[in-house]
N, C-alpha and C positions, 0 to 999 in steps of 0.2 A: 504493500500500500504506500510506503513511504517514498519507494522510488518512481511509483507514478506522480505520487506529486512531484517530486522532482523532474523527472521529466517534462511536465504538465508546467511548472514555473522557467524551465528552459525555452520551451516552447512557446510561451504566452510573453515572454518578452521581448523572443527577436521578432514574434507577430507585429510587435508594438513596433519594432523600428522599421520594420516593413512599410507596415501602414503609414505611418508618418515620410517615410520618402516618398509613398505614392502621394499622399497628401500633400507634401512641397512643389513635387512634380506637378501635379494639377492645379495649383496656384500659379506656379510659373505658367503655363500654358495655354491658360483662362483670360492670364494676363494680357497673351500675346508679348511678353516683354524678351528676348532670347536673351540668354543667358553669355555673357560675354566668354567665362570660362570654357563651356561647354563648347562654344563655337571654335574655339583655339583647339580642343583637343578632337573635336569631330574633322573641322579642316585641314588637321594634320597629316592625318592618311591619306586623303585626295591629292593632296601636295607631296606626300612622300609617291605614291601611285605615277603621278604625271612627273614626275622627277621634277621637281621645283623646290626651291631653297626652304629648308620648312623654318631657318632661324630668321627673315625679311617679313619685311611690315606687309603686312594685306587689309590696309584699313577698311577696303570694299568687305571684310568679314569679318574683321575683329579690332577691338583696338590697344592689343597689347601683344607682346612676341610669345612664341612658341618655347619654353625653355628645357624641355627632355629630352628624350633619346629618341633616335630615332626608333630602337625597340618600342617605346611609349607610342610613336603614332602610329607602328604598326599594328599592337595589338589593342588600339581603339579602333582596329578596322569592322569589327561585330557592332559597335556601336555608330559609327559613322555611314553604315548600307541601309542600317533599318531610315525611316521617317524620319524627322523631327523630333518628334513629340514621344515615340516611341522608343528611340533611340535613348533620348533625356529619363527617360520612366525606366526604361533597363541598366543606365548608368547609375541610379539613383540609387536604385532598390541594389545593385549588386555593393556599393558599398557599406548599404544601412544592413545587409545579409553577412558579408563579411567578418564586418567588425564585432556583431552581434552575435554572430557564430562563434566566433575565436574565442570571444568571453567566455561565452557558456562552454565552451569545450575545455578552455583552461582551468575555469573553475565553475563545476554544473550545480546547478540548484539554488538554492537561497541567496548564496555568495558570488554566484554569476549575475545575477539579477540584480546585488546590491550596488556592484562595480560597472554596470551599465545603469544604472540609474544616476551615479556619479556624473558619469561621462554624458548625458543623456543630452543637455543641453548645447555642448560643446559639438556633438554631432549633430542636432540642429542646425546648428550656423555652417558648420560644413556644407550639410547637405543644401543647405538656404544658395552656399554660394559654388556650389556645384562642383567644388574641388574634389582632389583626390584624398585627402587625408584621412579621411574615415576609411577608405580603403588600404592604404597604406600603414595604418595603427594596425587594421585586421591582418594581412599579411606579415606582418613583423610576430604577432601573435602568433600566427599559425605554426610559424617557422620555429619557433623555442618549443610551442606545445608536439608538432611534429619529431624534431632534435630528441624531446626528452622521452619521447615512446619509443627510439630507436628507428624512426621513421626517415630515415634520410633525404630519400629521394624525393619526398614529399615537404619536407622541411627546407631543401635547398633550393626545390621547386617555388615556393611561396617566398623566398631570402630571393632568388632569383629575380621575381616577378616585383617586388619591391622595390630591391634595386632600379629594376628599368623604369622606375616612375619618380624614383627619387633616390640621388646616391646612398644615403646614408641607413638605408636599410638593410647596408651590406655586411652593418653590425653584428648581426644577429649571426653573422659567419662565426664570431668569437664563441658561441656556446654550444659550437659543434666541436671546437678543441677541446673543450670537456668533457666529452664522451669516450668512452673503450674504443670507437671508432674513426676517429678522428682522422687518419687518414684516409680512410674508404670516403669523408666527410669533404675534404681536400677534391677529392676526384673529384665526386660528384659539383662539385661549387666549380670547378674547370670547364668539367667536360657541359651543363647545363648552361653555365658563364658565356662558352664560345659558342651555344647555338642557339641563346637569346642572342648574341652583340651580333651576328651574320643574320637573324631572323629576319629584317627587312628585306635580303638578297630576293625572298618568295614575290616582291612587288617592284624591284628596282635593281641595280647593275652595279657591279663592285666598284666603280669608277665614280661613279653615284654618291654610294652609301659612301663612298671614303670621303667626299666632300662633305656630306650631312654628315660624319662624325666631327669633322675637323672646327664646321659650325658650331656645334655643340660644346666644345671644347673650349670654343670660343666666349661662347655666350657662359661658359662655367668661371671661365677667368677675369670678365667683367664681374660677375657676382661677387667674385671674392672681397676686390674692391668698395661695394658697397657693404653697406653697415644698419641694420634697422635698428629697434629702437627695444623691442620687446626679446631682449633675451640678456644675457648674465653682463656682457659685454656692454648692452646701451644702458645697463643700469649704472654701470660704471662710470661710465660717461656721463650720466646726468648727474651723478652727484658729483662731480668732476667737475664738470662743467665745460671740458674739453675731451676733441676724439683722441684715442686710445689705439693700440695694435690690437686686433682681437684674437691672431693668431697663437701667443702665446696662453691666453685664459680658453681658449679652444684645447691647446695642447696640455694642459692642466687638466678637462676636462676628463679627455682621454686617457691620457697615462692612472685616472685614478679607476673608470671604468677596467682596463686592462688590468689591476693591479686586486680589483673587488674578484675580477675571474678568475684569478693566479690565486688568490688567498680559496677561493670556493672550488677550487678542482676535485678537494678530496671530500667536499658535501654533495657534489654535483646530483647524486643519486637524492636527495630529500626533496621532494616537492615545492616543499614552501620557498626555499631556497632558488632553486629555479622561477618560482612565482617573484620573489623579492629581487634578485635580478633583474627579469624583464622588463617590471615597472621601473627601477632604476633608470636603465637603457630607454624607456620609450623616455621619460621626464629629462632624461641626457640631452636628446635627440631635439630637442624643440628648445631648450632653456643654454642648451651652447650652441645652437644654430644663427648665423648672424644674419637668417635670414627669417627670421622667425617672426609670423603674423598673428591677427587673433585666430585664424581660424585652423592654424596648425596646431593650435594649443588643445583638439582635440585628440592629438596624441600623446601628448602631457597627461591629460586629464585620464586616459587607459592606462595609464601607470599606477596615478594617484587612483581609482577606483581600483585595478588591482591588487594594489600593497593594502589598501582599506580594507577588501572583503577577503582577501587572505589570511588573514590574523586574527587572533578572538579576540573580542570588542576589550576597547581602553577607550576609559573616559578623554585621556591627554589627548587621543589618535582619534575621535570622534571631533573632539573641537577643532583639531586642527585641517581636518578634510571639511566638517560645516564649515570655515570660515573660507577653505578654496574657494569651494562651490558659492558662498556668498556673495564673496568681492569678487572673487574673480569670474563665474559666468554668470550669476544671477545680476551680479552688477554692471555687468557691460552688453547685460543683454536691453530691449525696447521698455522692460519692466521698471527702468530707470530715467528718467529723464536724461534727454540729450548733451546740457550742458553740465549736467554731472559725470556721465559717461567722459566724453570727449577733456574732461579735467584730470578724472581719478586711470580711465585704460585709455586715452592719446596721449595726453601730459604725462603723466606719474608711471602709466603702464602698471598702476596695481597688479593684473592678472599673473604679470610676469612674478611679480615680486612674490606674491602667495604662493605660486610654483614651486619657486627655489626653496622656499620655507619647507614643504613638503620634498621634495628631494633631499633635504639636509635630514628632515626628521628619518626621510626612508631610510637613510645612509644607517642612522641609531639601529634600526632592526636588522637592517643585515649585517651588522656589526655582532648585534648580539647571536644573532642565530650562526654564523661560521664562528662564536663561541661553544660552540653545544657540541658536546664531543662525537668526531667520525664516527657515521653505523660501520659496522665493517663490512666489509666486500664494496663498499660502493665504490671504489673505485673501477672496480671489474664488471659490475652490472649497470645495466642503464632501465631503472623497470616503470614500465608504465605507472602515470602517479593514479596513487589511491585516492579514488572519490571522496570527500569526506563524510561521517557518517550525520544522516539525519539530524539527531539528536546533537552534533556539536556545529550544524549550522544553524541550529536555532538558538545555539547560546551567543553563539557569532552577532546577529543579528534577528533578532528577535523586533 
């Protein structure tokens, strides 16, 4: 009985995010308004197809540049055949499916549903703006959940797919070295790697593709350059009150992600561990990004509801994710007046600053938990994680 409701609460809530993309979708298209995003990544493929420069301005379709791979506009080509409206509705729903899915499958029942609830708002405003990042939270998910069933091909699959939409989901390579297989993990990240980065050859000519990477490349190295506002780095600078390198608080970031992996190689096999990792990495990923928006911060927030519903309820760990969710997307969401918003998340960048908060608090629990002495064998085994039982997700969350 217990595990249907679990199932039954797994189910009922990626319904919910289901239905809310189809619901966004058909406000966008009621509206008749097109979505500016969607247009850059639907006229991707056409541009990659007719061999045309996909990184050049096409103001007759959109008014901003193309900036991924050319893998990205190849495998927008399912969504770029259908309609319009159709197309938008199956782009919608496949990231509100994804994301939704990952959750629940990293962590099923009460504690999946608490940690999407988290997130709940912050994939609104994704899906509001049609971006990839609810998809790209889900795939970085799938890729740790896949890794830690021993799921390789499937986990490198999803780290693959990631990457081609956004570099830095190439992270999640790092907790395939933790496993007994890590070199068969190696392979596969190779041999998947070179026949995502050739994929476009099925629509266009090597002489081609080597330009549109070279584009690419291009438009990667202007990015570096600029500098936004909402990440570890512009908060630096605002209280500074002058720009800053961001490359070496970047490489900080890094070397201490790498360093949380190295100390967790011999817990690798404990669940939670791998849970408090991942959200680590997703809140990494947006709050040392120098590129970092509001609506990325939907993969922030899949960390912070992860390491949330991970762990059995703490009064300290309760206040400090209500107050994420507070200031940071209840307050920057329309439920705030405008020139509060545009004072506390344009000015001040609150949402950033509440982030970080929660990554430092995470950093406390995986601190203490690679305190907790090694099971043994787990270096040698990699074993599918135990669902948790009924009875201690309702002390969780209750």
């Amino acid at each position: 009985m217990d595990s249907v409701r679990v199932r039954s609460a797994s189910a009922r809530i990626v319904a919910l995010y289901v239905l809310l993309a189809s619901g966004i979708t058909a406000q966008q298209t009621i509206g008749h308004a097109r979505s500016n995003n969607f247009a850059i990544f639907r006229s991707s493929f056409w541009h990659l197809l007719r061999g045309q420069d996909l990184y050049a301005w096409y103001p007759a379709e959109h008014w901003d540049l193309f900036k991924y791979s050319p893998t990205c506009a190849m495998l927008f080509a399912p969504f770029a055949v259908l309609p319009y409206s159709a197309g938008l509705l199956a782009w919608n729903v496949i990231n509100a499916l994804v994301l939704s899915a990952a959750v629940m499958l990293l962590l099923p029942g009460r504690a999946g549903v608490a940690a999407l609830l988290v997130v709940l708002l912050e994939a609104l405003g994704a899906l509001q703006n049609t971006q990839s990042n609810a998809l790209v939270a889900g795939l970085m998910i799938l890729a740790v959940v896949s890794l830690g069933r021993g799921q390789l091909a499937g986990g490198v699959l999803a780290l693959v797919c990631g990457a081609s939409i956004k570099v830095f989901p190439i992270a999640t390579g790092l907790f395939g070295l933790l496993t007994p297989n890590r070199w068969r993990h190696l392979a596969w990240c190779a041999g998947l790697g070179l026949l995502f980065f050739l994929l476009p050859l099925l629509v266009t000519t090597p002489s081609m593709l080597a330009q549109q990477y070279h584009g690419w490349f291009a438009v990667q190295q202007q990015d570096t350059t600029k500098v936004g506002m909402a990440w570890l780095g512009g908060l630096i600078e605002l209280v500074l009150g002058r720009a800053i390198a961001h490359g070496p608080i970047q490489m900080v970031g890094v070397l201490w992600m790498v360093g949380s992996a190295w100390l967790a190689r011999q817990h690798w096999a404990n669940p939670v561990v791998q849970q408090l990792l991942l959200a680590s990495l997703l809140i990494f990923s947006v709050i040392f990004n120098h590129m970092a928006e509001s609506p990325t911060f939907v993969i922030a927030y899949a960390g912070i509801g992860i390491w949330w519903a991970a762990l059995p309820r703490a009064r300290w760990r309760d206040a400090v994710v209500l107050l994420i969710v507070l200031l940071g997307s209840v307050g920057g969401s329309d439920l705030v007046p405008k020139d509060i918003r545009t004072q506390w998340h344009g000015r001040i960048q609150l949402k950033a600053i509440v982030t970080l908060i929660g990554w430092c608090c995470l950093q406390l629990d995986v601190w203490r938990q690679l305190r907790q002495p090694t099971q043994t064998g787990a270096r040698d085994v990699t074993p599918k994680p135990a669902e948790p039982a009924p009875s201690e997700l309702r002390s969780r969350h209750r």
